[in-house]
C-alpha angles and dihedrals in degrees: 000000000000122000099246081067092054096054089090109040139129122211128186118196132190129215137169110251098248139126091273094048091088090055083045092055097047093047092051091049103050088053091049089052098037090050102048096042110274112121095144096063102042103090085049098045090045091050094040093044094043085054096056107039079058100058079049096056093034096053107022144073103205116125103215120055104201121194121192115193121200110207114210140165105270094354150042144213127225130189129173117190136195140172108256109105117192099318092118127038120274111281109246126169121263123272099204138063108247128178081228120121085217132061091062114084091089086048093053086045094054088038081056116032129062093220135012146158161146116273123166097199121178100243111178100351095307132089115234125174113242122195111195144189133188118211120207123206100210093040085063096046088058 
């Protein structure tokens, strides 16, 4: 397959939800990116990934994390999902500073990405909660 037929691709992965899964999800990502051409965007996929399978495997109970990517020219597009459907408030990234090492994984993903968010789409009959992130080339460069 030659790279020009991997700029526009979409990948789904599957992971337990378990205190390695983060590490599984940034080592999966940064092969997808380093293989179809997108060098610039690995260290801030890995972080921001990293960052939301965590929040997966810290304040739910499903069993599977999946993660879709979205390979674009220039840019690319994350979601993990997870099981919990509104059952929690919205994440949403802390508005104050704190000497905690937790509470700043949202922060480092707004700091990131150039858009994210919080959806609960109905995918095959059954409601999931998808936090997603999108990762410009050219913002990173900056």
């Amino acid at each position: 397959m030659s790279t020009s037929s991997l700029d526009r691709a979409t990948y789904r992965f599957v992971v337990p939800n378990s205190a390695i899964a983060p590490k599984i999800g940034r080592d999966l990502l940064a092969t997808l990116l380093a293989v179809t051409g997108h060098p610039l965007l690995v260290e801030a996929a890995r972080l921001c990934v990293s960052e939301v399978i965590t929040n997966v495997h810290l304040h739910t109970r499903t069993a599977l994390v999946y993660v879709d990517v979205s390979v674009r020219p220039g840019n690319i597009w994350v979601a993990v999902w997870d099981d919990e459907w509104r059952t929690r408030p919205a994440p949403a990234p802390s508005d104050h500073y704190t000497d905690e090492e937790r509470g700043r994984g949202l922060l480092l993903v707004t700091s990131l990405s150039a858009q994210w968010g919080v959806a609960w789409p109905v995918e095959e009959a059954r409601a999931r909660k998808r936090v997603w992130f999108t990762l410009d080339e050219t913002a990173l460069a900056a």
